[in-house]
C-alpha positions as CSV (number, residue, x, y, z in Angstrom):
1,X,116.5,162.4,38.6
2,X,115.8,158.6,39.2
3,X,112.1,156.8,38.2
4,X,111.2,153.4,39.3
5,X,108.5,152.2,37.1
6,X,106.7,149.6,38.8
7,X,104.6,147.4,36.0
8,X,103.5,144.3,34.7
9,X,105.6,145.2,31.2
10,X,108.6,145.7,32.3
11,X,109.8,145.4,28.4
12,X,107.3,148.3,27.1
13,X,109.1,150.7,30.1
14,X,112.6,150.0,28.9
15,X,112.1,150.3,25.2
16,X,110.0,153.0,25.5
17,X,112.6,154.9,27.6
18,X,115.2,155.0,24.3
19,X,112.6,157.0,22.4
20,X,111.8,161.1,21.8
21,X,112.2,163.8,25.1
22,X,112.5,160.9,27.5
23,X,115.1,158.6,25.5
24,X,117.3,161.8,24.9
25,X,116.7,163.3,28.7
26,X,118.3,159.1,29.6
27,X,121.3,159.5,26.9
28,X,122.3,162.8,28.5
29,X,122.1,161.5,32.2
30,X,119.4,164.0,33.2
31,X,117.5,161.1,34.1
32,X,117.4,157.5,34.7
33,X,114.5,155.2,34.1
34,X,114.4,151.7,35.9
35,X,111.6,149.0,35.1
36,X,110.8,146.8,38.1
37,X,109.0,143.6,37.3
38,X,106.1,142.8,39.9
39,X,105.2,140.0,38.0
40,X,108.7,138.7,40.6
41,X,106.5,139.3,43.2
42,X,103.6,137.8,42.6
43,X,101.7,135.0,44.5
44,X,101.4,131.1,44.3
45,X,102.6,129.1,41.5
46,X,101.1,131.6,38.5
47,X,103.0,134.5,40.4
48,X,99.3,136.7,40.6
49,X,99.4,139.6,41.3
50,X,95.7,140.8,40.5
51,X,92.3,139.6,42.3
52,X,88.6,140.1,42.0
53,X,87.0,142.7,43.7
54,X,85.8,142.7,47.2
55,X,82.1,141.9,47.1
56,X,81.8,141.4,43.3
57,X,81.8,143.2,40.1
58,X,83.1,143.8,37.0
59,X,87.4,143.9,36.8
60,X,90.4,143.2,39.0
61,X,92.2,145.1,41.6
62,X,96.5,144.3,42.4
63,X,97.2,142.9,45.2
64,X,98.6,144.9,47.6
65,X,101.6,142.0,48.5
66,X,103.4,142.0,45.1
67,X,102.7,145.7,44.9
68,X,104.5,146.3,48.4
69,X,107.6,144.1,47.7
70,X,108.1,145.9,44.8
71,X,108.3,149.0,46.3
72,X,110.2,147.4,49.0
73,X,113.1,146.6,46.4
74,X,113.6,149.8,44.9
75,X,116.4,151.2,47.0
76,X,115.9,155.0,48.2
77,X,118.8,156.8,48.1
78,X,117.6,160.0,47.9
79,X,116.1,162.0,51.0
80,X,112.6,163.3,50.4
81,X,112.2,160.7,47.5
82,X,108.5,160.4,46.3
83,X,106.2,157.3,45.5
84,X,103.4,158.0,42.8
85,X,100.7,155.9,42.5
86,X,98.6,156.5,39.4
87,X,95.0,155.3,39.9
88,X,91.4,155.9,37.9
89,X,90.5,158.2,40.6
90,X,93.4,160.5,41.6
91,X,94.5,163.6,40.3
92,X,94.9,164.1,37.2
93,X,98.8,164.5,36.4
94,X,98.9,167.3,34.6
95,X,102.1,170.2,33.1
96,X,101.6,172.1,36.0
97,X,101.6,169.0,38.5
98,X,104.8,167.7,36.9
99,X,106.4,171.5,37.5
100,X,105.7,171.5,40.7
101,X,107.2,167.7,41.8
102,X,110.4,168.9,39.6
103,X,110.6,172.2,41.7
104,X,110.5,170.2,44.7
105,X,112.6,167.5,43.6
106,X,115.5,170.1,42.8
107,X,115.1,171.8,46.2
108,X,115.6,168.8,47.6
109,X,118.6,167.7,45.6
């Protein structure tokens, strides 16, 4: 199973990925775990990739340029491949959540 981890701390991803469950599930090819930088597709000369809300208020929303060419680089290989977008206001991703995108990842596969 593949993960594309789109993030401002591409570092964290990597290094966290050699640790516990997940760093021995990497060492024993049951998964692979790929960091992509979209800090490289930022905007302008500071490479943003955040703004100020529409209409005011307090904190900053991504732009939705940087955030779409990064998930324009990550080649998908695999039919019936998922993106995830983890947000405040979705669903919480929970045990039985993760249970059923592995059941349908390994019907797929």
């Amino acid at each position: 199973m593949r993960f594309d981890i789109i993030t401002l701390f591409p570092e964290m991803v990597s290094h966290l990925a050699t640790y516990g469950v997940i760093g021995r599930a990497v060492r024993c090819k049951k998964v692979t775990i790929d960091a992509v930088d979209l800090r490289q597709f930022g905007e302008g000369s500071h490479l943003t990739t955040d703004d100020r809300p529409f209409g005011g208020g307090d904190g900053m929303v991504m732009k939705p340029g940087p955030l779409l060419g990064a998930l324009r680089s990550i080649e998908r290989e695999e039919f019936g491949s998922r993106v995830i977008l983890l947000t405040p206001q979705g669903t919480v991703l929970n045990q039985a959540m993760a249970r059923n995108l592995a059941a349908a990842s390994s019907l797929s596969s």
